[in-house]
C-alpha positions as CSV (number, residue, x, y, z in Angstrom):
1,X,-30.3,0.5,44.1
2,X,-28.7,-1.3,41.4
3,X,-25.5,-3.0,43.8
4,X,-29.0,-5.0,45.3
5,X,-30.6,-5.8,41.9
6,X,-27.0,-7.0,40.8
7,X,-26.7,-9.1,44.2
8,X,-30.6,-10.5,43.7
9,X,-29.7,-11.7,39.7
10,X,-26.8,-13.2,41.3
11,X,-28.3,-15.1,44.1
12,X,-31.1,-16.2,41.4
13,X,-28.7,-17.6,38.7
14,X,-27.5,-19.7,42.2
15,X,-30.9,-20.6,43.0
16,X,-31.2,-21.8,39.5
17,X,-31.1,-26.2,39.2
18,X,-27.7,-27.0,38.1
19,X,-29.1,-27.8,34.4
20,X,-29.3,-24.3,34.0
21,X,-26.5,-22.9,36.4
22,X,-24.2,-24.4,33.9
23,X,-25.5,-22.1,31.0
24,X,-24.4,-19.3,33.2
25,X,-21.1,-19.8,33.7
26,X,-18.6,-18.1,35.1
27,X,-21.5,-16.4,37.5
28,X,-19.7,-12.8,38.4
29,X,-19.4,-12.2,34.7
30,X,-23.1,-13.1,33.6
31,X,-24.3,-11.5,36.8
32,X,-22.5,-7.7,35.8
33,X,-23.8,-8.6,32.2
34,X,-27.5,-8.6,33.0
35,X,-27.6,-6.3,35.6
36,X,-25.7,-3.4,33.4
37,X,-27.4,-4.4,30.2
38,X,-30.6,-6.1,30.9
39,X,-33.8,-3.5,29.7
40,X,-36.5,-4.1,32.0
41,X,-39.6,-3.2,30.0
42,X,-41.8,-6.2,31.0
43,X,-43.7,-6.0,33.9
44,X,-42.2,-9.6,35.3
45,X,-38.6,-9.4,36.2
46,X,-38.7,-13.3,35.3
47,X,-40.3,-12.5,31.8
48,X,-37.1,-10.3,31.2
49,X,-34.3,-12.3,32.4
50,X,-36.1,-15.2,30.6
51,X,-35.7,-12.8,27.1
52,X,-32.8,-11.4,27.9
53,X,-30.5,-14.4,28.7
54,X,-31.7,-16.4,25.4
55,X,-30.6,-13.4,23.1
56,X,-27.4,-12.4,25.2
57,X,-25.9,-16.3,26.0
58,X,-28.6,-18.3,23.8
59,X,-29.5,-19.7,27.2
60,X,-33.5,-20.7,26.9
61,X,-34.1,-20.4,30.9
62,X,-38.0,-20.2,31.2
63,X,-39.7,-17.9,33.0
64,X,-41.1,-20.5,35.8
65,X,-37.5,-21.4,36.4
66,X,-36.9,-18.1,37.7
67,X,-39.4,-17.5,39.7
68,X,-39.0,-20.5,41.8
69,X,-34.8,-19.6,42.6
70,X,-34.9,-19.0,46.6
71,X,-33.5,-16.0,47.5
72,X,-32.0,-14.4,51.0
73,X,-34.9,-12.5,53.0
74,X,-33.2,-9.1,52.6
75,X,-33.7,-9.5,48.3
76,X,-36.6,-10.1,48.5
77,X,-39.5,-7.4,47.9
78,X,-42.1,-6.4,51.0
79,X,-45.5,-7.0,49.7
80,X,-48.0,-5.0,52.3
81,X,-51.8,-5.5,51.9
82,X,-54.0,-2.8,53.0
83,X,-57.8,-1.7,53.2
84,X,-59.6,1.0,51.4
85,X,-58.5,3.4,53.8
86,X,-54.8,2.4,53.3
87,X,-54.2,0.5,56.7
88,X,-51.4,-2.2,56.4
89,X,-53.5,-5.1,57.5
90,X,-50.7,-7.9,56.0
91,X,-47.5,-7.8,55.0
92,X,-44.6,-10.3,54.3
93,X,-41.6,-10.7,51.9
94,X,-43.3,-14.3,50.6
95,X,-45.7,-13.3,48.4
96,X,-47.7,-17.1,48.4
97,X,-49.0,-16.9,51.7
98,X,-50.7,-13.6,50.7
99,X,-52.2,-14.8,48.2
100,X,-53.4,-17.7,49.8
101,X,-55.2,-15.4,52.3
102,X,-56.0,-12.9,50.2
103,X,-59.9,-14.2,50.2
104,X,-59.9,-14.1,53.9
105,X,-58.2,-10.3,54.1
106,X,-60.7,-9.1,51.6
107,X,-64.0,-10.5,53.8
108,X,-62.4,-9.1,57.2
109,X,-62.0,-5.5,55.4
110,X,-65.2,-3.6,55.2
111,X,-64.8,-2.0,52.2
112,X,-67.5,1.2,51.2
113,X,-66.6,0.3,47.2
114,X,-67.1,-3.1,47.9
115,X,-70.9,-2.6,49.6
116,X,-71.6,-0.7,47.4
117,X,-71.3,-2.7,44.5
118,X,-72.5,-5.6,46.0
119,X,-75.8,-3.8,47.7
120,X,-76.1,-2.7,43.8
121,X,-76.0,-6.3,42.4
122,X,-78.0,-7.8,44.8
123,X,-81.1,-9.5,43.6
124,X,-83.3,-12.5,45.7
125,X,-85.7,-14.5,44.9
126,X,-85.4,-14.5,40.7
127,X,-88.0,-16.7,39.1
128,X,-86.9,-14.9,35.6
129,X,-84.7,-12.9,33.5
130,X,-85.9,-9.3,34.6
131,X,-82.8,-7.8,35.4
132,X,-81.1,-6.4,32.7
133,X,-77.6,-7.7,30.7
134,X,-74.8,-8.7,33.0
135,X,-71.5,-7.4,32.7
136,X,-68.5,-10.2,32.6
137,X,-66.8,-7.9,35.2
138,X,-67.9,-4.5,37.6
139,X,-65.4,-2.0,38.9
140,X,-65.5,-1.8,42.7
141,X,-63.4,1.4,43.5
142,X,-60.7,2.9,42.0
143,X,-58.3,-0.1,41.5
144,X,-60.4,-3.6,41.7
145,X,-63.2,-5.2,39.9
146,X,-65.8,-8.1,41.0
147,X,-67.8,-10.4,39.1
148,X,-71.8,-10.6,38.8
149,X,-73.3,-13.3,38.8
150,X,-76.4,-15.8,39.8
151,X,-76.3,-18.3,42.0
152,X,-78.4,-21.3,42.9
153,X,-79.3,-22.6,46.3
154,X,-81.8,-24.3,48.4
155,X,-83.1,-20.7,49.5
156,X,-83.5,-20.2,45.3
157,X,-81.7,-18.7,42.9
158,X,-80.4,-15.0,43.5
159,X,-78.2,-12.1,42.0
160,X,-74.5,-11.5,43.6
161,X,-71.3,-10.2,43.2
162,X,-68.1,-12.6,43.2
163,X,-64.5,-11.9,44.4
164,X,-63.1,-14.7,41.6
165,X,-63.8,-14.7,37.8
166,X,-63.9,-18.5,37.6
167,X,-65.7,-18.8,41.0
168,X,-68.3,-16.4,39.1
169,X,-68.5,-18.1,36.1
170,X,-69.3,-21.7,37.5
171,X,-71.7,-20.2,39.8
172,X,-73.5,-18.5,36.6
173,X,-73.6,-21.2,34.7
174,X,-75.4,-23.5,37.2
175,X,-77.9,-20.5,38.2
176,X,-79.1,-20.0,34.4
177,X,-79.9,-24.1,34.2
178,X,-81.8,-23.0,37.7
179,X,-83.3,-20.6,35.8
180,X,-84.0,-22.8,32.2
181,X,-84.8,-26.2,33.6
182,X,-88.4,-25.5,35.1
183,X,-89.6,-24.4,32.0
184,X,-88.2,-28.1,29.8
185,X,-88.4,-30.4,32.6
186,X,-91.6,-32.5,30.6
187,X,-89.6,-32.3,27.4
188,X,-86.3,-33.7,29.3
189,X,-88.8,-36.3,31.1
190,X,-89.9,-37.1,27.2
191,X,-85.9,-37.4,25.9
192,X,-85.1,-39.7,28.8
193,X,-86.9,-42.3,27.1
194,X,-84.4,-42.3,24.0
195,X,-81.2,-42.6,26.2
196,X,-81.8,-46.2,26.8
197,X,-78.7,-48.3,26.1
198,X,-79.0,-51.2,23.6
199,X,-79.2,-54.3,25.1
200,X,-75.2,-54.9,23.8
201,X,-74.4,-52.2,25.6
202,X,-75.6,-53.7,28.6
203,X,-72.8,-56.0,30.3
204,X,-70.2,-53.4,29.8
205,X,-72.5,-51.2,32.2
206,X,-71.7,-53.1,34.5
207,X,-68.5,-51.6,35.1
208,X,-69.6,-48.4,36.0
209,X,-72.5,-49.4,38.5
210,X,-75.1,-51.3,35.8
211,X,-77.4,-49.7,32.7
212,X,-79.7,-48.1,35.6
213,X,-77.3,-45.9,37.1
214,X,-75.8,-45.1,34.3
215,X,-79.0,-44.0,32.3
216,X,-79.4,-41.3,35.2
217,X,-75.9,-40.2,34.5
218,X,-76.7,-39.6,31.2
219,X,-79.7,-38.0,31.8
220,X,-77.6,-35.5,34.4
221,X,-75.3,-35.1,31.5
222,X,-77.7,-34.0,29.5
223,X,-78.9,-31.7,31.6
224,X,-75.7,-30.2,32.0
225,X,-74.6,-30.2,28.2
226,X,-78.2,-28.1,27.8
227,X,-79.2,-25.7,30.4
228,X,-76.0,-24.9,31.8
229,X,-74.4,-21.8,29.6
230,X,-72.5,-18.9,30.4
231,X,-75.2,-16.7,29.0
232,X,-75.5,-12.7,30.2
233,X,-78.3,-10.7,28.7
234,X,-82.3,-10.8,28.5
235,X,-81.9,-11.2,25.0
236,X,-79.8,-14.5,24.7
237,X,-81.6,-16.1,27.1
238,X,-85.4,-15.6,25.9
239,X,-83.2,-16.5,21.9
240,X,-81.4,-19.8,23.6
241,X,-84.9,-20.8,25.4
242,X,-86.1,-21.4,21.6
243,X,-83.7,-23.9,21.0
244,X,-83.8,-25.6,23.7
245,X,-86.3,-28.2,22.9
246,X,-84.2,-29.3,19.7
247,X,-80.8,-29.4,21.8
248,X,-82.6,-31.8,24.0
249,X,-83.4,-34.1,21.2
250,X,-79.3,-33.3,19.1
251,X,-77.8,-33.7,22.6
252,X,-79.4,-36.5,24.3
253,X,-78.8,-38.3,20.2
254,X,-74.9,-37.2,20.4
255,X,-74.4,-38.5,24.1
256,X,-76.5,-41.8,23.2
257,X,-73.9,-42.4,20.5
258,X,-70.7,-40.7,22.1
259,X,-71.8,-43.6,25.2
260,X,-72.8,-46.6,23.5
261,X,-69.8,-46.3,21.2
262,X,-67.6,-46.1,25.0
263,X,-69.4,-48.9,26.0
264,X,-68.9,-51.3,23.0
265,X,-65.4,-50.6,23.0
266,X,-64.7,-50.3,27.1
267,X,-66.0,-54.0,26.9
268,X,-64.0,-55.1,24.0
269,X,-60.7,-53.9,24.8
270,X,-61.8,-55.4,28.0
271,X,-62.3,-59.3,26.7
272,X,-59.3,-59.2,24.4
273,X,-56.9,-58.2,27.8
274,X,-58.7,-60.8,29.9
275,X,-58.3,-63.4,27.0
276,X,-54.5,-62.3,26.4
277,X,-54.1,-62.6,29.9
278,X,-55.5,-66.3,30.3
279,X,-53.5,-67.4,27.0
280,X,-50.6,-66.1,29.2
281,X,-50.7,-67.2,32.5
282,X,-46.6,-67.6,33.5
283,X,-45.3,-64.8,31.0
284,X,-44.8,-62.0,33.3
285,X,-44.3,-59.4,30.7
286,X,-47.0,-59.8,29.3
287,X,-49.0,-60.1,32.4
288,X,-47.5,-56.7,33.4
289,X,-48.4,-54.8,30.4
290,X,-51.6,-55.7,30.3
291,X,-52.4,-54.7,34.3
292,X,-50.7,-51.3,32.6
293,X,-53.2,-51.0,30.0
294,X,-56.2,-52.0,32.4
295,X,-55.2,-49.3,34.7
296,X,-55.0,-46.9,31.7
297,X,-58.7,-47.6,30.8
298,X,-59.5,-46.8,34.2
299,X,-57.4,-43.6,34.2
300,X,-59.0,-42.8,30.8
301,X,-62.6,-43.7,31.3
302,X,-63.2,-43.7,35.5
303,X,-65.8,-44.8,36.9
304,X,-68.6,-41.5,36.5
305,X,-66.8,-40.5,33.3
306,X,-70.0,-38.8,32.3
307,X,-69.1,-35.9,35.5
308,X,-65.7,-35.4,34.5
309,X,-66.5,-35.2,30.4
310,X,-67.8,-33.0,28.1
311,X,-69.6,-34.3,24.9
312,X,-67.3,-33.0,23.1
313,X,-64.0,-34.9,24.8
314,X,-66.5,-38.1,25.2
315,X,-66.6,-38.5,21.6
316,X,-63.1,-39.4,21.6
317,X,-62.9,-42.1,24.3
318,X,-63.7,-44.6,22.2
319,X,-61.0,-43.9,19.4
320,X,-58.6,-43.7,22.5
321,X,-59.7,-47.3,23.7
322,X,-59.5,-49.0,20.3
323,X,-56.1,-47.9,20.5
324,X,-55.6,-50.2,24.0
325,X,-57.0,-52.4,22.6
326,X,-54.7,-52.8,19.2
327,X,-51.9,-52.7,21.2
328,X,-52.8,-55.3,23.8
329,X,-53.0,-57.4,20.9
330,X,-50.0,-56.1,19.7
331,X,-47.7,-56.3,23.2
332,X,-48.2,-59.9,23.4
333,X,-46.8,-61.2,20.3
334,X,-43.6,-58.3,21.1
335,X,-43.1,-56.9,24.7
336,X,-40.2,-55.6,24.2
337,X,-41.5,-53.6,21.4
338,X,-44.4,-52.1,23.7
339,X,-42.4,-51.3,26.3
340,X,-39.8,-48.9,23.9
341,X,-42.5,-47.2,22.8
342,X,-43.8,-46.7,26.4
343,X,-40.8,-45.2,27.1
344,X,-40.9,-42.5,24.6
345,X,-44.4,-41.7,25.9
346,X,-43.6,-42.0,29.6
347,X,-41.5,-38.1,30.2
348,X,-44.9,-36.6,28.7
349,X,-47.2,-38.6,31.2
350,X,-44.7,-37.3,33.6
351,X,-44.7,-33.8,32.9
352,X,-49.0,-33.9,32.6
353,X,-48.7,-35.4,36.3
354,X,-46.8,-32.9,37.6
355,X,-48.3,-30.0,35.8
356,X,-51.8,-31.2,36.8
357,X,-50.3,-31.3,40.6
358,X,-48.2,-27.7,40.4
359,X,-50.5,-25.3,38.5
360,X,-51.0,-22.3,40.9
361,X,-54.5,-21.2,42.3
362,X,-54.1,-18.1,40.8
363,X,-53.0,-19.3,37.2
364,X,-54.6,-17.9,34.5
365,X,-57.4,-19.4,32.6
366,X,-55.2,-18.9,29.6
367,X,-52.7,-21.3,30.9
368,X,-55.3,-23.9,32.8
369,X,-56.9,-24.2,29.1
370,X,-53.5,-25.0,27.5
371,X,-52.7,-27.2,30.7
372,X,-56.0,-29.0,29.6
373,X,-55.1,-29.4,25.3
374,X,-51.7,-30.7,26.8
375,X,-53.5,-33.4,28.2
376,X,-55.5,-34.4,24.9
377,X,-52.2,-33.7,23.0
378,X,-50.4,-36.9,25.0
379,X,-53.7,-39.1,24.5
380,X,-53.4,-37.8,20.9
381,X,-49.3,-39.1,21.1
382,X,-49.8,-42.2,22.3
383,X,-52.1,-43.2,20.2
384,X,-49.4,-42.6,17.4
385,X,-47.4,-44.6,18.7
386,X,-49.2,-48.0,19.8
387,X,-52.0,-47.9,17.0
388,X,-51.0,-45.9,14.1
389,X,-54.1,-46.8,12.2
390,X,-56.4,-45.2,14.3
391,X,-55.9,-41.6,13.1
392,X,-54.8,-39.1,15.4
393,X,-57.0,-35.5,15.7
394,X,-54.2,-33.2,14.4
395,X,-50.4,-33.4,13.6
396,X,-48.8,-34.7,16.5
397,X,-45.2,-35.6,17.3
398,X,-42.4,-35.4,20.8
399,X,-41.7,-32.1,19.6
400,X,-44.6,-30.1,19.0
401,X,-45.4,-32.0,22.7
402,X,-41.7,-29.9,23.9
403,X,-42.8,-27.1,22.7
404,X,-46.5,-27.0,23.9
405,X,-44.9,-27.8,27.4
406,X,-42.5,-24.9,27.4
407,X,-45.0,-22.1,26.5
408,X,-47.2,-23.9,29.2
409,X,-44.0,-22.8,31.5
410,X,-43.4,-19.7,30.2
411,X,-47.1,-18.5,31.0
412,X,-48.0,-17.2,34.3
């Protein structure tokens, strides 16, 4: 049908925003171009109008772009949904909704394949590794997979098969530290004792609920950083058991550090903004960026920073406070200085915001992991800009930040 593939390129390169429309002018002539010349040997039709239109015009449209054109009802393709017998049971020209349900379809059919696998995988009531290796990934039927995995409740931990890889995964991980914990809970009890924060430590606490709360964070941390691993066999596990009492002592040193180091610098940067701030009661600019760069720690370091963390991001937080707190110190004697340099920060915070908001359910974990090294990469920015001194993790500049943001877009 290639008059209606010529008609659906067109009404894309309409749907287009007008940024791009313009790169596409006149439309009739780009519209034959593509449609008679266009080789579509990738899978996504977006992927290959992406390609084709930067080698043809030198037109860099990304992928994204054209996926989200609107098109009339009668271009678009009818998606059906159907059981292992082949009964239709959805159907629809917008493919979102379908996916959106495509949980709920999956429970209402009762799929042989699907019990099958799952009555194979079953397992209650495990107290230990006695059930062989665990595959990342089991074939259910001809055409689908599922993922094994444990999972931990109140009724105890048990074997089962998952629908979603990452659903999987976080359920695995939390059923092995089910699994590991019992066995260290003394030696855990005995490590607790060494995450007690020094007594300078102390006041700074205070903003995120006082030294006793946060002593059980850390100790929850811990816990976390230790037992809870993505590990699949008999072997591993009995191998990573015998290191488990040293990690207990490396990890709970490492978060001790990676916090206190937080807290002397959360309450530093702290005092100098609250100081800057008294010295300059009726000077509105400077009063405004320093609410700015309070709010920033609070972005940067919230309130149960130790749940949203890793040790290996926490080690950072303080280099990224020490920045705050240089330019604080800095923004007062020159405003208008800070507030340049916030601007060339400011389209990058954007773009983070509204990737964090837009990336799809069904992204990839290929593109949710650069979605996350984006982020760093902007902490990683700014602190070039406002405090130079304070050395940045890796080469970082507004364009390497353009171009990590584009193959962000052009994943799927």
């Amino acid at each position: 049908m290639p008059g209606q593939f010529k008609d659906k390129i067109g009404a894309m390169i309409k749907g287009l925003p007008k940024k791009y429309r313009k790169l596409l002018m006149p439309f009739s002539e780009k519209t034959e171009t593509i449609a008679a010349e266009m080789a579509r040997t990738d899978p996504s039709l977006f992927k290959s109008l992406s390609r084709f239109v930067k080698q043809r015009f030198q037109a860099d449209i990304p992928p994204a772009e054209w996926a989200k054109a609107d098109l009339p009802p009668h271009l678009k393709i009818r998606v059906s949904v159907t059981d292992s017998r082949g009964a239709e049971v959805a159907a629809g020209r917008d493919i979102g909704p379908l996916r959106q349900s495509g949980g709920s379809f999956a429970a209402e059919v009762d799929s042989p394949d699907w019990n099958k696998a799952a009555k194979e995988w079953k397992r209650e009531n495990i107290t230990g590794w006695d059930f062989g290796t665990l595959p990342e990934s089991v074939a259910v039927g001809p055409y689908s997979s599922a993922y094994p995995g444990l999972e931990a409740g109140d009724g105890g931990i048990r074997l089962r098969l998952f629908k979603a890889r990452g659903e999987a995964e976080d359920s695995h991980k939390k059923g092995v530290e089910a699994l590991l914990r019992p066995s260290f809970e003394k030696d855990l009890e005995f490590v607790k004792r060494y995450l007690v924060l020094p007594d300078d430590c102390r006041p700074a606490a205070l903003y995120f609920g006082g030294p006793a709360a946060l002593a059980g964070q850390l100790a929850s941390a811990l816990g976390r950083e230790v037992f809870r691993k993505n590990i699949r066999s008999r072997e591993e596990f009995d191998a990573y058991s015998g290191t488990v009492v040293r990690r207990l002592f490396e990890k709970g040193h490492e978060l001790h550090q990676a916090v206190s180091a937080i807290l002397e610098a959360y309450g530093r940067t702290s005092g100098k903004i609250a100081a800057i701030r008294a010295a300059n009661p009726s000077n509105r600019a400077v009063q405004a960026i320093c609410g700015s760069i309070r709010a920033e720690m609070e972005r940067l370091v919230p309130g149960r920073f130790l749940e949203t963390y890793p040790l290996d991001k926490l080690s950072h937080l303080a280099r990224y406070l020490k920045a705050l707190e240089i330019r604080a110190e800095r923004a007062k004697n020159d405003p208008e200085k800070d507030g340049k340099k916030s601007a060339q920060a400011r389209p990058f915070e954007e773009a983070l915001r509204r990737l964090s908001e837009n990336i799809e359910p069904e992204a990839s974990l290929e593109k949710r992991k650069a979605a996350d090294d984006f982020r760093w990469m902007v902490e990683e920015f700014k602190l070039s800009l406002f405090a130079p001194e304070v050395k940045t993790l890796f080469p970082t500049s507004a364009k390497r930040l353009i171009a990590a943001l584009k193959e962000i877009e052009d994943m799927e």
